[in-house]
C-alpha positions in Angstrom: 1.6 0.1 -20.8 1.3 0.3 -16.7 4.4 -0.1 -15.0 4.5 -3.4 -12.4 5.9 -3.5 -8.9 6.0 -5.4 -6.0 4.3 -5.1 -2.9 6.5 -5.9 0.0 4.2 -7.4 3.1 5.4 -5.5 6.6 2.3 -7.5 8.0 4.0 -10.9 7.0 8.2 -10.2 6.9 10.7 -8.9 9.3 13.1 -6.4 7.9 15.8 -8.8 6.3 13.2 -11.0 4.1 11.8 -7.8 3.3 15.2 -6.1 2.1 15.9 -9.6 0.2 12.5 -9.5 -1.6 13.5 -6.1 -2.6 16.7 -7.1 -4.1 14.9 -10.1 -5.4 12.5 -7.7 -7.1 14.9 -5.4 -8.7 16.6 -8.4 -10.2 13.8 -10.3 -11.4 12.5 -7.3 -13.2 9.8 -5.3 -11.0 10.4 -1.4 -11.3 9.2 -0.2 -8.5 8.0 -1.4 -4.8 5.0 -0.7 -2.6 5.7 -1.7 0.8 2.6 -1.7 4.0 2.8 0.0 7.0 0.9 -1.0 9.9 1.5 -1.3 13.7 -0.1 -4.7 13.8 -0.8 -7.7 11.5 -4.4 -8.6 10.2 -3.8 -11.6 12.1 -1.3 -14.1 14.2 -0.5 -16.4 11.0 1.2 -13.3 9.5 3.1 -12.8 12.5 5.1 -9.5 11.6 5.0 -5.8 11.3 8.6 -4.1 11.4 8.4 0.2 11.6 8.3 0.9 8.0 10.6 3.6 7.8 13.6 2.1 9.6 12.7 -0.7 6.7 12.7 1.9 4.0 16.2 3.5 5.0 17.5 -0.5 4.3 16.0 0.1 0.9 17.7 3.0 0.5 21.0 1.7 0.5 19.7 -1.9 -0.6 17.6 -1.3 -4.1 17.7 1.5 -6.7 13.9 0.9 -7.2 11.5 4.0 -6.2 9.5 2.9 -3.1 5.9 4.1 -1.6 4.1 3.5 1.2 0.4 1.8 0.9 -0.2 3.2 2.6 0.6 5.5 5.7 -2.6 7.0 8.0 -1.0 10.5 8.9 -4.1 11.3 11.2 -4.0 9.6 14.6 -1.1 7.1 15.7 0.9 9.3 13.9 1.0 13.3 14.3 1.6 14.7 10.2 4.0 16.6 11.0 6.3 13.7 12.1 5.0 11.6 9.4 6.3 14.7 6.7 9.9 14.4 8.6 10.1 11.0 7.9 8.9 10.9 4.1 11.0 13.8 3.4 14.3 12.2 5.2 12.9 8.8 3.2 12.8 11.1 0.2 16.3 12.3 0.7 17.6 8.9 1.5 16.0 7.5 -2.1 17.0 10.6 -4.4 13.7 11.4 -4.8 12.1 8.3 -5.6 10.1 8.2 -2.5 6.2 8.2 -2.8 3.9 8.4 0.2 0.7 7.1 -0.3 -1.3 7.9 2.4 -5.1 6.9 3.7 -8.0 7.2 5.9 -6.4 3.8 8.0 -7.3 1.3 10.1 -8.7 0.8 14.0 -6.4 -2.4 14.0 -3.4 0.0 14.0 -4.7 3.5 14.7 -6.3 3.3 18.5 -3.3 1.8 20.2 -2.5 4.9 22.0 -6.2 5.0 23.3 -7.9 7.7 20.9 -10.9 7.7 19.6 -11.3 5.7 16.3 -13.8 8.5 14.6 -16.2 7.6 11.5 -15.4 7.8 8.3 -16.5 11.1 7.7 -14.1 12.5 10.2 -11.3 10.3 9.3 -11.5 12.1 6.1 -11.2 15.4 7.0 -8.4 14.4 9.4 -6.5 13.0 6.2 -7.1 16.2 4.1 -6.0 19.0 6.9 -2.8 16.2 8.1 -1.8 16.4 4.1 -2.1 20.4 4.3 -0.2 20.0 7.1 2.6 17.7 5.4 2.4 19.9 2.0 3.8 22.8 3.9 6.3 21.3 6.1 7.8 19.8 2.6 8.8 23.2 1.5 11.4 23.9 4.4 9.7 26.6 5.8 8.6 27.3 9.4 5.2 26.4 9.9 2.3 27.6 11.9 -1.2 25.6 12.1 -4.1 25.9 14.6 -6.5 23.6 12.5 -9.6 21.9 13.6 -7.9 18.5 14.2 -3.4 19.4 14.4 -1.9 21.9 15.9 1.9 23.1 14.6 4.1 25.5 15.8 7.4 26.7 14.7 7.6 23.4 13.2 10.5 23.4 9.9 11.8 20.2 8.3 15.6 21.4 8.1 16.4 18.1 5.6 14.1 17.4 2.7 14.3 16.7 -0.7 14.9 18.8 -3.8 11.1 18.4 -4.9 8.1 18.4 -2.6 7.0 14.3 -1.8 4.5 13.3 -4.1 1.1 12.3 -1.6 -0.9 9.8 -3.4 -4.7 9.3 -1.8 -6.0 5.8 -1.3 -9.6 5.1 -1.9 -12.4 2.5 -1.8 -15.6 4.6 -2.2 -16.9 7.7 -3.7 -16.0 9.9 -1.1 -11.9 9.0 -0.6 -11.9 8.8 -4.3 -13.4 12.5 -4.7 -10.5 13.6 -2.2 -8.0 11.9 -4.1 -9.0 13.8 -7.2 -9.5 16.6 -5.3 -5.9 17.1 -3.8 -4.0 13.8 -4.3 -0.6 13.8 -6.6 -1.9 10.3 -7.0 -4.4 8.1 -6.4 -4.1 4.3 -5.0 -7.3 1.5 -4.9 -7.2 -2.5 -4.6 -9.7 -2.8 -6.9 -9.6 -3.2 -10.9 -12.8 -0.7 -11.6 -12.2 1.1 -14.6 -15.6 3.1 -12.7 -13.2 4.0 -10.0 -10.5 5.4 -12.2 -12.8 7.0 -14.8 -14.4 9.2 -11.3 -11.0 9.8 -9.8 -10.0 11.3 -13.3 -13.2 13.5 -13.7 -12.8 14.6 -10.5 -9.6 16.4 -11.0 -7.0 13.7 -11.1 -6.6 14.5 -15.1 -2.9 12.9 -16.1 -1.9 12.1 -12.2 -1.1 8.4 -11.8 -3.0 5.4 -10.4 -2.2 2.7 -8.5 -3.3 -0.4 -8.0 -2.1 -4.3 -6.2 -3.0 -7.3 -5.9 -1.6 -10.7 -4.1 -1.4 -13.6 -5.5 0.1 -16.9 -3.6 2.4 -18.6 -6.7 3.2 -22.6 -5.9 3.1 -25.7 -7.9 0.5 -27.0 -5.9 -3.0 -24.9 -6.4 -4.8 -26.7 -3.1 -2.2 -26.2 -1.0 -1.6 -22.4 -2.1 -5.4 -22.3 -1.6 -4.8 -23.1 2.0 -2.0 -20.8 2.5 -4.1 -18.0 1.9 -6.6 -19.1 3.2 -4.8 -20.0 6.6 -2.9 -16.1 6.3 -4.8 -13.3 4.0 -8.4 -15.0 4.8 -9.2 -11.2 6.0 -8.7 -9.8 2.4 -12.1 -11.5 1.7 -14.1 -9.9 5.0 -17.1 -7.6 3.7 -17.5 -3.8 3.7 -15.9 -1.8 6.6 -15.0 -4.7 8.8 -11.1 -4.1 8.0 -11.5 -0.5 8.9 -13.5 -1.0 12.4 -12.4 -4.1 14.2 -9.3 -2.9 16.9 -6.9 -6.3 16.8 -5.9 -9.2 15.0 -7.9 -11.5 17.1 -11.0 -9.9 16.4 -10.0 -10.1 12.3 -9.0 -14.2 13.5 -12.8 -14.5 14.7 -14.2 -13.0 11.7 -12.1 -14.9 8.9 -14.1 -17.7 10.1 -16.3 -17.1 7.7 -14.3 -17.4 5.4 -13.9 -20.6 3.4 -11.5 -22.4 1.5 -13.8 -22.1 -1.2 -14.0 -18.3 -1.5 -10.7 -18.0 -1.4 -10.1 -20.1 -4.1 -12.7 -18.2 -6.2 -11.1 -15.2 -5.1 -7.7 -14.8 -5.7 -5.0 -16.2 -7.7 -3.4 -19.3 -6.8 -1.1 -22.0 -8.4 1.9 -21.5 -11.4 -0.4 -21.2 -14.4 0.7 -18.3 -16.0 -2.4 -17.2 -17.8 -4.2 -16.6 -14.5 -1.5 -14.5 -13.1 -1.2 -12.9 -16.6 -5.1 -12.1 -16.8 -4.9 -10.9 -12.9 -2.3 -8.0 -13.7 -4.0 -6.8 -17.2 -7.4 -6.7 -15.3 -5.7 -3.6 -13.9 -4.0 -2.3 -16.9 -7.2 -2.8 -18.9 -9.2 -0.6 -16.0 -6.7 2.4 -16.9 -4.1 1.9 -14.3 -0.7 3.0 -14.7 1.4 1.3 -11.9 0.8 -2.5 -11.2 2.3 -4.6 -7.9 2.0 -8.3 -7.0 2.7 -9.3 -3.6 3.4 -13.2 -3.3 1.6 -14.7 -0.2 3.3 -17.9 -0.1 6.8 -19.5 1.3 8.1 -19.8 -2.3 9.5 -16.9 -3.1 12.7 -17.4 -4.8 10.0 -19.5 -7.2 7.9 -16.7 -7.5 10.4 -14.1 -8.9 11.8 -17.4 -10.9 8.3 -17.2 -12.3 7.2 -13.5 -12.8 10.8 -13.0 -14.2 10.9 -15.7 -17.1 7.3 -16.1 -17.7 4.9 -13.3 -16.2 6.3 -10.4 -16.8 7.6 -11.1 -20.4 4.0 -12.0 -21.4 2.4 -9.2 -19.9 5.1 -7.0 -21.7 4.0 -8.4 -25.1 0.7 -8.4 -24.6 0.4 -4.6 -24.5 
């Protein structure tokens, strides 16, 4: 039976909601917590996006759930061998139950120093020498790397944890999936394809886990949690590598215009009936997955831990 978390939104909260959702969480029965990190918002309407890991030293102290990151890009705003000091502090600060999932990224938050956004290919390779990178750092030692893309020298993380931190690989398509396999402690995809699970364990991923999330925007009024997604997370329903290539949130604005109310509501869960929320969740955990989260889009969120707590998460306990 998978394991089910929430997904705390950095693109939507500042950090005090987000510590409160946390806590709200914990209490309502979730067992672990995914939480975004991005330098900007997909859009205006979300209207946040707090430095993750000043957020994740609040968990620390606020939650006794493990927490990961979905995920971290360790290639280009972000030199790895800053990003392993902060995991492994993050690491230390949890007791070990600090994941970092990590990924290819995202123009929107990656060129805002000026760089080069390079293709997909590239970005790639980036993400496998940065985790080589981070992998060594982990174990205390000095380190030395002249790589094609970093450059470390006499770099040593002087506080980590007692254990290495676990990298899980985010994928979408073949080629970040055969990565994750590949060298990932994990892998992480947004998808419910039992295709892309069954690859990423062929490849090499064997026993490691797999993540996957989903949002869903719980009220008791389906048309008007239709419009709240619609008016907020339109960009979740953009095409191919849109999310990956376009540089701000008002370029994503101008494209969620073709978006309609209409896809949205074929396209992700909205309302209070519990079967659909139910049957959302064990599309993952019948595609193989072992970890779960559910991020809640909507204003209601005391409702919506009211919700997964007495009727959700109890039926998807039983139905396993």
């Amino acid at each position: 039976m998978p394991e089910y978390g929430y997904f705390l939104s950095c693109e939507q909260y500042g950090p005090a909601e987000l510590i409160e959702q946390a806590r709200m969480a914990e209490q309502a029965g979730f067992q672990s917590l995914w939480i975004s990190d991005h330098y900007h918002p997909w859009n205006d309407a979300q209207g946040q996006s707090p430095f993750v890991w000043s957020v994740i030293g609040a968990l620390s102290e606020a939650v006794s759930l493990p927490v990961e990151t979905a995920v971290t890009c360790p290639t280009v705003r972000i030199h790895p061998a800053v990003v392993a000091q902060a995991a492994a502090t993050s690491a230390v600060m949890t007791d070990g139950r600090f994941r970092l999932g990590v990924g290819t990224g995202e123009a929107l938050n990656e060129h805002v120093l000026g760089h080069v956004w390079p293709p997909a290919h590239i970005r790639l390779e980036m993400l496998e020498e940065s985790i080589q990178v981070m992998r060594r750092l982990f174990t205390g030692e000095e380190v030395n790397h002249h790589g094609t893309h970093y450059t470390v020298e006499n770099a040593r993380l002087y506080t980590v944890p007692d254990e290495p931190v676990p990298i899980d690989i985010s994928g979408f398509g073949p080629a970040a999936t055969k990565l994750a396999a590949r060298v990932g402690d994990g892998f992480i995809t947004m998808a419910p394809e039992a295709s892309m699970v069954e690859q990423y364990r062929k490849g090499g991923g064997g026993g490691k886990p797999v993540s996957g999330g989903t949002k869903v925007c719980y009220d008791t009024d389906k048309d008007e949690a239709v419009r709240t997604v619609h008016r907020l997370w339109a960009n979740e329903q953009l095409p191919g590598e849109l999310s990956q290539v376009l540089p701000s949130p008002r370029h994503f604005e101008q494209a969620q215009t073709l978006v309609t109310e209409d896809m949205v509501r074929a396209g992700r869960v909205c309302g209070d009936d519990v079967d659909e929320h139910v049957g959302e969740l064990k599309k993952f955990a019948d595609a193989g997955f072992d970890v779960v989260y559910v991020n809640q889009i909507g204003p209601d969120i005391r409702g919506f831990f009211d919700f997964y707590r007495t009727k959700v998460l109890p039926q998807l306990q039983q139905s396993h």
